[in-house]
FITORTOR-415834 format. One line per 5 residues: number of its first residue (from 1); for each residue z negated, y, x of C-alpha. Coordinates in Angstrom, 2 decimals. Last residue first. Layout:
residues N
NUM	Z Y X ~ ...
END
This chain:
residues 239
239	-27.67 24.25 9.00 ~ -25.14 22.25 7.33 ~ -23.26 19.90 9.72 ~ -19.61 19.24 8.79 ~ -17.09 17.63 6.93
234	-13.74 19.00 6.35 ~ -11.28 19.96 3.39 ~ -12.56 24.01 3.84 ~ -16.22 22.71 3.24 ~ -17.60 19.17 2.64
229	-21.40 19.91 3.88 ~ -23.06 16.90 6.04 ~ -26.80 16.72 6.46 ~ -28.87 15.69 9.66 ~ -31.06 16.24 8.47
224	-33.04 16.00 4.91 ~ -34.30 19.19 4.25 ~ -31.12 20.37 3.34 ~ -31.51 18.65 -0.11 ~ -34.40 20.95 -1.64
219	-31.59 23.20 -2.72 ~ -30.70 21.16 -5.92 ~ -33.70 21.25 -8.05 ~ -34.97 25.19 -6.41 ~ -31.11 26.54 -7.14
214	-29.97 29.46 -5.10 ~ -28.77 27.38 -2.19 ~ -26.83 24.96 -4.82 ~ -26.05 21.28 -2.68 ~ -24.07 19.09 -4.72
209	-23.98 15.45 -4.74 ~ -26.22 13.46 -3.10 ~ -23.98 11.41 -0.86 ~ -26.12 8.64 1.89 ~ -24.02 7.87 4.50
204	-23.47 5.61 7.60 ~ -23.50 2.27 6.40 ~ -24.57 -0.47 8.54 ~ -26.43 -2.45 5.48 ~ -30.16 -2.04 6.60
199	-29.04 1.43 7.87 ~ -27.74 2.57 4.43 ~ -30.96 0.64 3.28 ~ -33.03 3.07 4.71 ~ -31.23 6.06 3.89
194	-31.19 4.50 0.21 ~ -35.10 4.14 0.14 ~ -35.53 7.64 1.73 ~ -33.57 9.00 -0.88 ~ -36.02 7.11 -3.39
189	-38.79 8.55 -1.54 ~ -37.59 12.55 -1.91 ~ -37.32 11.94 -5.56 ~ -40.72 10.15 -6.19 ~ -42.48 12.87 -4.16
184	-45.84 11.29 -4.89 ~ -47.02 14.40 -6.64 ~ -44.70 14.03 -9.17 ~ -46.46 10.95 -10.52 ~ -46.94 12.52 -14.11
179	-43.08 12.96 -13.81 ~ -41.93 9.17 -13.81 ~ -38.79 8.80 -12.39 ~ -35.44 10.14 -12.62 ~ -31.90 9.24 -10.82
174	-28.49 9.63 -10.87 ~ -24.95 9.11 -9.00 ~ -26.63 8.23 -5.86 ~ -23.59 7.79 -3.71 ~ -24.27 4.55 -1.37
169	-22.01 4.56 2.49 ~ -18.99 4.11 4.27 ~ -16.85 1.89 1.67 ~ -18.71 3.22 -1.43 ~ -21.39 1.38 -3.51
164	-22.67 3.41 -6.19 ~ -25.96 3.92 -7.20 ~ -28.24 4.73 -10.56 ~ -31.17 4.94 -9.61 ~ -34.48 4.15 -11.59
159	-38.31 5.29 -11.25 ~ -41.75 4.26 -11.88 ~ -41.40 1.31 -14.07 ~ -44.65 -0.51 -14.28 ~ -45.07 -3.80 -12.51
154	-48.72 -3.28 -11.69 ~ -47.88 -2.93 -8.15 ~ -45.08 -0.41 -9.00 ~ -41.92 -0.35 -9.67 ~ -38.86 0.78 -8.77
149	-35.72 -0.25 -10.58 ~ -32.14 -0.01 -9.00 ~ -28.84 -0.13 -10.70 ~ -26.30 -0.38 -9.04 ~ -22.26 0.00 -9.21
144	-19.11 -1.04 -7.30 ~ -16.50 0.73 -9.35 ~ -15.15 0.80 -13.54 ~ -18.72 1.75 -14.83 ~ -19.60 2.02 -18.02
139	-23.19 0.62 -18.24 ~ -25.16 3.48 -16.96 ~ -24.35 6.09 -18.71 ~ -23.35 4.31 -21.73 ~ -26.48 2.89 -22.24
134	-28.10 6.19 -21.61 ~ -26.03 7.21 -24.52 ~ -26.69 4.52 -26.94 ~ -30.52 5.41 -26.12 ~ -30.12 8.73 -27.13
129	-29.16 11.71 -24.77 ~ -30.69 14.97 -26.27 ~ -32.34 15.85 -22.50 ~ -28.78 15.83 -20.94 ~ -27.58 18.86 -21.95
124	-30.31 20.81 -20.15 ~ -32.90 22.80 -21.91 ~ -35.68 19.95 -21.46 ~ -34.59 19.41 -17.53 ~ -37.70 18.98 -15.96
119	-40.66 17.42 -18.57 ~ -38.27 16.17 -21.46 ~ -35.62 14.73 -18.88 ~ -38.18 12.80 -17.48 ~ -39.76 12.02 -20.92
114	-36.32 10.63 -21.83 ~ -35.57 8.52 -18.71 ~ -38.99 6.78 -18.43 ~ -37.93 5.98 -22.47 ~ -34.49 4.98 -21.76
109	-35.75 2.99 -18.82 ~ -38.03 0.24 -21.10 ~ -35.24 1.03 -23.91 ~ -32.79 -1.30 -21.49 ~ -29.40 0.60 -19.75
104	-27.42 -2.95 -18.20 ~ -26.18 -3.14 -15.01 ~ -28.36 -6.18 -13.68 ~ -30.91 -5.26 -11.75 ~ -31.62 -3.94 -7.79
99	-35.20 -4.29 -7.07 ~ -37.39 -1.94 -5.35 ~ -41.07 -1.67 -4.79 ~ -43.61 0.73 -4.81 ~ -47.21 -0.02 -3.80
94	-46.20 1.86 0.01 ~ -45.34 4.84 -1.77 ~ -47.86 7.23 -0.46 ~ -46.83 6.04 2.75 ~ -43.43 6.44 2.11
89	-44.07 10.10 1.45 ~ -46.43 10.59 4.47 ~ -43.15 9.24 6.74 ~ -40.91 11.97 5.12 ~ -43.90 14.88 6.08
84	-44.31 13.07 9.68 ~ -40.36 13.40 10.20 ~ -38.35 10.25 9.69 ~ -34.83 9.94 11.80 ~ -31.44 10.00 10.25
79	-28.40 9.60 12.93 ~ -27.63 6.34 11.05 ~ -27.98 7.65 7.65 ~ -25.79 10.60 8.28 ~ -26.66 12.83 4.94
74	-24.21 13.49 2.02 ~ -23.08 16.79 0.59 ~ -20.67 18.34 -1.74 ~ -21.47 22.47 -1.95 ~ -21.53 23.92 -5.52
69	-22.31 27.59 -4.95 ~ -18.24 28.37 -5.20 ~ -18.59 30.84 -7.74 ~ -15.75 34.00 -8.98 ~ -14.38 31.45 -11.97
64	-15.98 27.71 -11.55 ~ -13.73 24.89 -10.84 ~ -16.66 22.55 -10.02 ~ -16.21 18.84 -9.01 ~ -15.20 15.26 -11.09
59	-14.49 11.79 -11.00 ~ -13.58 9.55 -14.23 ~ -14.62 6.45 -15.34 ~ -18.65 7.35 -16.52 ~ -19.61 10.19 -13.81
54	-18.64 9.86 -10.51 ~ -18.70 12.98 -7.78 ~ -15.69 14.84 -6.12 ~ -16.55 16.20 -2.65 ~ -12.99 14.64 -1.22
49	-14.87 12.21 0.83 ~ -15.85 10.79 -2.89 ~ -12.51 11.09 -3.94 ~ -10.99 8.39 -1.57 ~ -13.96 5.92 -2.07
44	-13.56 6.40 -5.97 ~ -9.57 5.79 -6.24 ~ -10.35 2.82 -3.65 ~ -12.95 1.74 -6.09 ~ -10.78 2.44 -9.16
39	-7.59 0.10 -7.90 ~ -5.33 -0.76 -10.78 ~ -7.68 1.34 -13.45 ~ -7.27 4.82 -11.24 ~ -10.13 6.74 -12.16
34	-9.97 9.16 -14.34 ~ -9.52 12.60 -13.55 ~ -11.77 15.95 -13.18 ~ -11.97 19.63 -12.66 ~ -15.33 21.26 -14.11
29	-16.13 24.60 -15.05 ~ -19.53 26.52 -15.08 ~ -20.56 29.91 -15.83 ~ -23.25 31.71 -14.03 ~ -25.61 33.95 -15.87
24	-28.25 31.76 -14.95 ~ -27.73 29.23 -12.18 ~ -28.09 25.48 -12.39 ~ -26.90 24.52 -15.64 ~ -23.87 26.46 -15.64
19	-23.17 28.02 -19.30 ~ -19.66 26.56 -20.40 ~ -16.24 26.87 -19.48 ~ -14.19 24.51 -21.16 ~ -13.20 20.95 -18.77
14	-10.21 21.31 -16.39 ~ -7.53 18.42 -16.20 ~ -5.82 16.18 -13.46 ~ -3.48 13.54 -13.71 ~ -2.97 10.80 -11.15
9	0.03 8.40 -10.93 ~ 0.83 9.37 -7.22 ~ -2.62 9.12 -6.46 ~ -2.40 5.18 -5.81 ~ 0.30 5.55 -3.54
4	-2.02 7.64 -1.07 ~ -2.24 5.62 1.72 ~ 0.85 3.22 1.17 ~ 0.00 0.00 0.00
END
């Protein structure tokens, strides 16, 4: 196959503007295209290094008029090393364990997902999601896709990730976890959980979608270096 036969076929369209969800008085657009159904992981892999992310079939990155805050990134695994904070946040963890399930959305994670949603992102589209909807979320995927449980040493759900498998790396599509246990850093240890099994697995990157500087839930992701930033069709280092 030549390199690029499988985009030939590819059309592209632009969602409505609507209000961004990260930065007020910002307006957000998306760009976006299904993934191709002879060869979607391919389609996926080729996107993903593109600064595209997955969401259901299709792939997808801001358009936005006069705003380019969205920045792709993904952090070098290999080159990764723990500081003392990241190494107090697996400690804290230490009780938690992970277990990759089959890919199917159960109530027992619809509710964790629905009073995550309702304590952090309660104005965001997301937080009216039924169950049929989570489902969906998670269930219709056309690539290489896991979903990981965490749990505790009671064997009580603590968090969930969505993941996808890519050729060079995992792209952690979604996640939530239990807010009352915020102060455990559950975000910041499931990232840790990936980077470590990036290494475990001899892949070199961990994606986290989009970096937003002016955005507390998205900007906390340059603390994880080294980090990669997909600008002008290239990645670098962020600083």
């Amino acid at each position: 196959m030549n390199e690029n036969s499988f985009l030939l076929n590819l059309k592209f369209y632009k969602t409505p503007e609507t209000k961004c969800p990260y930065l007020p008085d910002k307006v957000e657009q998306l760009v976006f295209t299904h993934l191709d159904n002879s060869h979607p992981d391919l389609t996926h892999n080729f996107f993903a290094k593109s600064g595209f992310r997955r969401s259901h079939g299709i792939v997808y990155k801001p358009d936005c008029r006069n705003c380019s805050e969205c920045i792709p990134v993904r952090i070098n695994a290999k080159k990764f090393n723990n500081s003392s904070k990241y190494r107090r946040i697996l400690s804290k963890n230490r009780d938690i364990y992970s277990n990759e399930v089959k890919l199917n959305g159960t109530e027992e994670q619809y509710r964790l997902f629905n009073k995550y949603q309702n304590s952090r992102h309660k104005d965001g589209n997301m937080s009216s999601m039924q169950l049929d909807d989570y489902k969906s979320m998670v269930e219709e995927s056309p690539v290489d896709t896991s979903l990981i449980e965490y749990r505790n040493s009671n064997d009580e759900l603590f968090a969930v990730s969505i993941t996808d498998r890519l050729f060079d790396g995992y792209s952690m599509v979604y996640s939530f976890f239990d807010y009352k246990e915020k102060h455990r850093s559950p975000g910041n240890f499931m990232i840790l959980d990936h980077i470590n099994k990036a290494k475990e697995n001899d892949l070199s990157f961990v994606y986290l979608g989009y970096f937003i500087k002016n955005c507390n839930k998205m900007s906390y992701k340059k603390k994880f270096q080294p980090i990669e930033a997909f600008l002008n069709q290239n990645w670098i280092k962020l600083k």
